[in-house]
C-alpha positions in Angstrom: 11.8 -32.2 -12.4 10.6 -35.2 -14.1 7.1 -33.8 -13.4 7.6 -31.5 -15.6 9.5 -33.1 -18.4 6.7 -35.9 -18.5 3.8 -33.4 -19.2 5.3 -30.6 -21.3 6.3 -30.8 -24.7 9.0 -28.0 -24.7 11.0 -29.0 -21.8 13.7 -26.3 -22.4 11.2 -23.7 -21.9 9.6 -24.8 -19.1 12.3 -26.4 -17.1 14.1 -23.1 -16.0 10.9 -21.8 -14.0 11.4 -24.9 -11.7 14.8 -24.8 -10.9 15.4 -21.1 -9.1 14.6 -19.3 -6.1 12.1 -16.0 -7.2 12.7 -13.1 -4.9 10.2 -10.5 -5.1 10.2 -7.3 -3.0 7.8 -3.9 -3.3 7.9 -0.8 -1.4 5.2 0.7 0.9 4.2 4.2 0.8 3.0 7.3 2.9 0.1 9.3 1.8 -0.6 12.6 1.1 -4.0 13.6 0.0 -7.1 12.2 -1.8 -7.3 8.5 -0.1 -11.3 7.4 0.1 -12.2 9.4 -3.4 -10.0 7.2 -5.0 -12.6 4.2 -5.2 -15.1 3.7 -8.0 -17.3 5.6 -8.7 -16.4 8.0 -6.0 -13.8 9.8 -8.0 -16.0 10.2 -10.8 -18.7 11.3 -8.7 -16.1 14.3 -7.7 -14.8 15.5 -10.8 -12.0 12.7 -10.9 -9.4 14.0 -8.5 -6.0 12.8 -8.1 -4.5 10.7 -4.8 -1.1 11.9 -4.1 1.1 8.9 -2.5 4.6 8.5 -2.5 6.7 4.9 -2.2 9.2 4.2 0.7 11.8 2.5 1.9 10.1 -0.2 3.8 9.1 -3.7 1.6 7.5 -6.1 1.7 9.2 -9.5 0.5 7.6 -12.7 -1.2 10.3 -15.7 -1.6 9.0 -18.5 -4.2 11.0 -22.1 -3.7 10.1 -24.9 -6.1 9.7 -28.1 -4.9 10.1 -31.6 -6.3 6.6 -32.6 -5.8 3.0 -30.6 -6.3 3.0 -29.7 -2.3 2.2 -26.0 -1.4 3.8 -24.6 1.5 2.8 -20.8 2.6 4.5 -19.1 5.7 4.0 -16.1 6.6 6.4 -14.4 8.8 4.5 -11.6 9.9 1.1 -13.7 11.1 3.5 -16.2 12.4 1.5 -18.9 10.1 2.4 -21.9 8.2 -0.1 -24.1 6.3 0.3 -26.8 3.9 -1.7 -28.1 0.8 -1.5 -31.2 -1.4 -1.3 -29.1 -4.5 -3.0 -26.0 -5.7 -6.3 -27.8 -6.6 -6.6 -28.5 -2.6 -6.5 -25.5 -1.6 -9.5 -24.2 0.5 -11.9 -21.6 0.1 -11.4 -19.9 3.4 -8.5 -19.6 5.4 -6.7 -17.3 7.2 -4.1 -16.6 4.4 -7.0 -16.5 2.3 -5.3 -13.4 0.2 -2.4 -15.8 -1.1 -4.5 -18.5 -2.0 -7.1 -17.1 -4.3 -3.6 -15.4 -6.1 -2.1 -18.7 -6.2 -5.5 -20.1 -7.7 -5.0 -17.5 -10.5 -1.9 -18.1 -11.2 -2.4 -22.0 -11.0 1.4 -23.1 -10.8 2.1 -26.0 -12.7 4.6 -27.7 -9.9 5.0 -27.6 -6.2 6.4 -24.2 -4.3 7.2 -22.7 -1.1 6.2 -19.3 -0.5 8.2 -17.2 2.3 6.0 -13.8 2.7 7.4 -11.1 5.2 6.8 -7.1 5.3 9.2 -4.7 6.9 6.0 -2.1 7.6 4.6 -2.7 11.2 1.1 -4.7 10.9 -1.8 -2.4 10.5 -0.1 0.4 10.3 -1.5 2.3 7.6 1.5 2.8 4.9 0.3 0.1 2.9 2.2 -2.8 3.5 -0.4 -5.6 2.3 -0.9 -3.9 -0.7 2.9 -3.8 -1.3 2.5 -7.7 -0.2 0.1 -8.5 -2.6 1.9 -6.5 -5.6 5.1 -8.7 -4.5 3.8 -12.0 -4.4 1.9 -11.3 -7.8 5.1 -10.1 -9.3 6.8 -13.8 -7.8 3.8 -15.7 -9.5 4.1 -13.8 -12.7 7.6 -14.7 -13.0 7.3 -18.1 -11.8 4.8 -19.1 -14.0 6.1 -17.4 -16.9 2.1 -15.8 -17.2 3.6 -12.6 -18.7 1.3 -10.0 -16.9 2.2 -6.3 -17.7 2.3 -4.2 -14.7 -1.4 -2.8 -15.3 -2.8 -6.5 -15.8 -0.7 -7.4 -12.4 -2.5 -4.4 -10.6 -6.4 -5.4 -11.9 -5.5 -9.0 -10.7 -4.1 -7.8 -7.3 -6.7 -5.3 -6.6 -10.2 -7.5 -8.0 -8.4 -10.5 -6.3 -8.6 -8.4 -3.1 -11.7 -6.8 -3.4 -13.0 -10.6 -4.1 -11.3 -11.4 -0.5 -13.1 -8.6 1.6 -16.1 -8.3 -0.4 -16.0 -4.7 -0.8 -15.0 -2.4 -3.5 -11.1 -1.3 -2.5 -9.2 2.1 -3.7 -6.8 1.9 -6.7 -4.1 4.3 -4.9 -2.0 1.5 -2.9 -1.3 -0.5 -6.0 0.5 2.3 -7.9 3.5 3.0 -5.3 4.5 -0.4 -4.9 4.4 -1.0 -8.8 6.2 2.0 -9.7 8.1 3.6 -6.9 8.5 7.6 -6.3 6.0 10.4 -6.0 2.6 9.4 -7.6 -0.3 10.8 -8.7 -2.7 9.0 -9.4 -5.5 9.7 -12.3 -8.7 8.5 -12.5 -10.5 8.9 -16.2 -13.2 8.1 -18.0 -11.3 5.5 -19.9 -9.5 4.2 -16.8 -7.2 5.3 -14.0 -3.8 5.5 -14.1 -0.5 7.0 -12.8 2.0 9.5 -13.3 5.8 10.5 -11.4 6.1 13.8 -9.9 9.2 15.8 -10.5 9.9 15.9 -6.6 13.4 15.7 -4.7 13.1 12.6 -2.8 16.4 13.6 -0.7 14.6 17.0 -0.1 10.9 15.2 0.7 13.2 13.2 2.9 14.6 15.5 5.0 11.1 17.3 6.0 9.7 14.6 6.7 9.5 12.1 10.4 7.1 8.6 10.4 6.0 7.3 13.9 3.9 4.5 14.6 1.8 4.4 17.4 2.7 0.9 18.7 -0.6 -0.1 17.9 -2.6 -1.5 14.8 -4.6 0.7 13.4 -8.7 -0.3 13.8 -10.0 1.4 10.1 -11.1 4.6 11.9 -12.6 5.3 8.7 -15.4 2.9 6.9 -14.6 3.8 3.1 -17.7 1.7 2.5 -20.5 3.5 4.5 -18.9 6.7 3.4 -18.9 5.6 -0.2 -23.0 4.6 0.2 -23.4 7.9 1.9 -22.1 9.7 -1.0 -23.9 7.8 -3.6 -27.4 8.3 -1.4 -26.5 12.2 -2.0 -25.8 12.7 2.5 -24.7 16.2 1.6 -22.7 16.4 4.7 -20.8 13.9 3.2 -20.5 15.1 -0.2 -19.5 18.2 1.1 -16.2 17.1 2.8 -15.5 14.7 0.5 -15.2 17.7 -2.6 -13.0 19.5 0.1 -10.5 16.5 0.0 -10.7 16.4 -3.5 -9.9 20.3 -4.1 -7.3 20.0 -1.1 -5.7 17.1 -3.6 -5.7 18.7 -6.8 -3.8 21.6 -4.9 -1.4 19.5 -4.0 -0.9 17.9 -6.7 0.2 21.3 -7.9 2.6 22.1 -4.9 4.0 18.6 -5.2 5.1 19.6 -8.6 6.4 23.0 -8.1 8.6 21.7 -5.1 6.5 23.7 -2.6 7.2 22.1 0.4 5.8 25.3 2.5 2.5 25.4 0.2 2.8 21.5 0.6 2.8 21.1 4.2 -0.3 24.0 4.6 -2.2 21.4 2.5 -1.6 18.2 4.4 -2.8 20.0 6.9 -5.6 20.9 5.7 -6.3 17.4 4.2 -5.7 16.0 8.2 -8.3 18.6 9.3 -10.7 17.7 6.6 -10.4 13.9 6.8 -10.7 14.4 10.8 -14.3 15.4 9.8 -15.0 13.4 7.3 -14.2 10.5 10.4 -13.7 11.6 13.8 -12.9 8.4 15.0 -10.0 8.2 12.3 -8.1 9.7 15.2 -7.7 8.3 18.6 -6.5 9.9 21.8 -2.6 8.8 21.9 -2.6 9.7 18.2 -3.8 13.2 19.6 -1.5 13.6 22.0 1.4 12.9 19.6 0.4 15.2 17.0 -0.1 18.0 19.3 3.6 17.0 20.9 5.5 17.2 18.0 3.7 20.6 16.5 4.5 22.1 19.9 8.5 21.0 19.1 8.1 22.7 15.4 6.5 19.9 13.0 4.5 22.4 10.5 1.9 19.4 10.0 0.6 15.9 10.5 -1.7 13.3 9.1 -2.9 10.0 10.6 -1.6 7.2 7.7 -4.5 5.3 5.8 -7.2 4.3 7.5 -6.6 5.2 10.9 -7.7 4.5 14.5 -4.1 3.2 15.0 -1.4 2.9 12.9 1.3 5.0 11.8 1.1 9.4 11.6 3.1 11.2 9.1 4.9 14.8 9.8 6.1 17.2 8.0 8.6 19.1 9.6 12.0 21.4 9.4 15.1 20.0 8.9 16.0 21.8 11.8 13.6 20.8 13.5 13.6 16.6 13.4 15.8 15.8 15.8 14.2 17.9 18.7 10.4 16.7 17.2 12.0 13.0 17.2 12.9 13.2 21.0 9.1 14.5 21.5 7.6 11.8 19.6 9.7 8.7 21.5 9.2 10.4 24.9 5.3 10.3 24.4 6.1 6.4 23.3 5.9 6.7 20.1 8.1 4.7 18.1 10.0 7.0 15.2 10.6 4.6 11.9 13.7 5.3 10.0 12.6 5.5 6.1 13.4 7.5 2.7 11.4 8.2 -0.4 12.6 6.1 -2.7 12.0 5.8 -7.1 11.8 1.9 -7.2 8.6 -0.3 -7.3 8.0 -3.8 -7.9 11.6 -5.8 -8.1 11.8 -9.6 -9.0 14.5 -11.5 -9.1 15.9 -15.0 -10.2 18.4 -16.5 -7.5 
């Protein structure tokens, strides 16, 4: 810690953000309606409609270790990689954990860390578990280097940090769960786009609902980019489904509220049927089969997760129902993921 003593004036202040662990941990999240019209300007485009998403039980985790020296150590357990820098002025501009470098560039750390990154969601699976990733690691920075980002300036960072990483414009909708936790719906405006909690049982939600993934990543069966361009060149196909998603999410929005689950499960539906045409190849054959499976055992409806073309599939279905739509599910090898809604968000902690 002498590094630090030497080169700060107020060494009480400083000298605590060296000398713990920072464990950091956000929740995933399933959605229900509105993904893609959630990008600028697209919602503005469409009257500003909400995206309904709702936080879960799966999280992603970022450990921060200080270190004795200026060193940077990054592992991450879910790419199985480990890379190490001099300091944070070495670090390249490319590299395969590209993501957590340009954060740790913006956070600019003034000693040497380790940083342990792992996320209980399966890769590429469509519940947003690298967003959650990248809301937890800046919530570890944040606290590490005491840079006292609110929660809205540690969403712009994460998302423009992102967008800078795959050079196209990305959604606001998978920051807000892991932040905040619970039901969301998110807001665009004119003056910015935020967030609100629905008033919705999460025991309830729980109990109607069944996540399987697929086994396999999913492959971004949708292109939010060329549908974004199509829409701004005025493809009236285009337009036209996308102002069905948006209506579809403003209903439920409504049922969501209300405790609808009935009205609620008509609409994701309808938002699966309208997103299938908005992008065929959202869906692929297994997925198919395993939504046809399970709606033949009683699930009332299903939705590919995210982006699609792999990934995970959400169902609503009966209570009653679950355990015989469960058995469907895993005999058509797809693998059922234990999970609950849950109200928390973003969590750091000092060990």
């Amino acid at each position: 810690f002498r590094f630090a003593i030497t080169y700060h004036p107020e060494p009480s202040i400083r000298f605590h953000k060296f000398d713990r662990m920072i464990k950091s941990t956000a929740p995933a999240r399933i959605d229900f309606a509105g993904g893609t019209l959630d990008i600028w300007p697209l919602y503005l485009q469409f009257g500003n409609p909400p995206t309904l998403n709702a936080a879960i039980n799966l999280y992603a985790t970022v450990e921060l270790t200080p270190r004795k020296d200026r060193r940077i150590v990054v592992e991450s357990k879910d790419l199985n990689l480990k890379a190490e820098f001099e300091s944070v002025d070495s670090l390249p501009e490319k590299h395969s954990l590209i993501l957590i470098l340009k954060t740790l560039k913006y956070y600019r750390p003034e000693s040497g860390l380790n940083i342990l990154t792992s996320c209980e969601a399966p890769p590429g699976s469509g519940i947003g578990g690298s967003s959650a990733l990248n809301i937890a690691l800046h919530g570890a920075l944040n606290a590490f280097t005491q840079k006292g980002l609110s929660k809205k300036q540690i969403l712009e960072a994460a998302k423009n940090i992102e967008t800078q990483v795959i050079s196209v414009p990305t959604g606001w909708q998978d920051y807000f769960p892991p932040l905040h936790g619970g039901v969301r719906s998110v807001r665009p405006g004119f003056d910015g786009v935020d967030s609100v909690t629905l008033p919705v049982c999460l025991e309830d939600l729980t109990r109607n609902m069944i996540l399987c993934y697929t086994g396999k990543p999913r492959q971004s069966g949708i292109n939010n980019w060329e549908v974004m361009k199509k829409a701004l060149d005025g493809n009236r196909a285009i337009t036209n489904k996308l102002n069905k998603i948006g209506q579809t999410a403003r209903e439920m929005d409504k049922a969501l509220t209300a405790g609808n689950m009935k009205r609620v499960a008509a609409l994701f539906a309808q938002e699966w049927k309208e997103r299938k045409a908005l992008a065929p190849t959202i869906s692929t054959p297994q997925m198919d089969k395993l939504i046809a499976g399970a709606i033949k055992k009683g699930a009332q409806a299903a939705k590919v997760c995210g982006a699609g073309g792999g990934g995970c599939i959400a169902f609503i279905v009966p209570s009653k129902k679950k355990a015989s739509v469960t058995a469907e599910l895993t005999r058509l090898k797809g693998q059922v993921i234990p999970f609950r809604f849950v109200r928390r968000g973003l969590r750091v902690q000092k060990i």
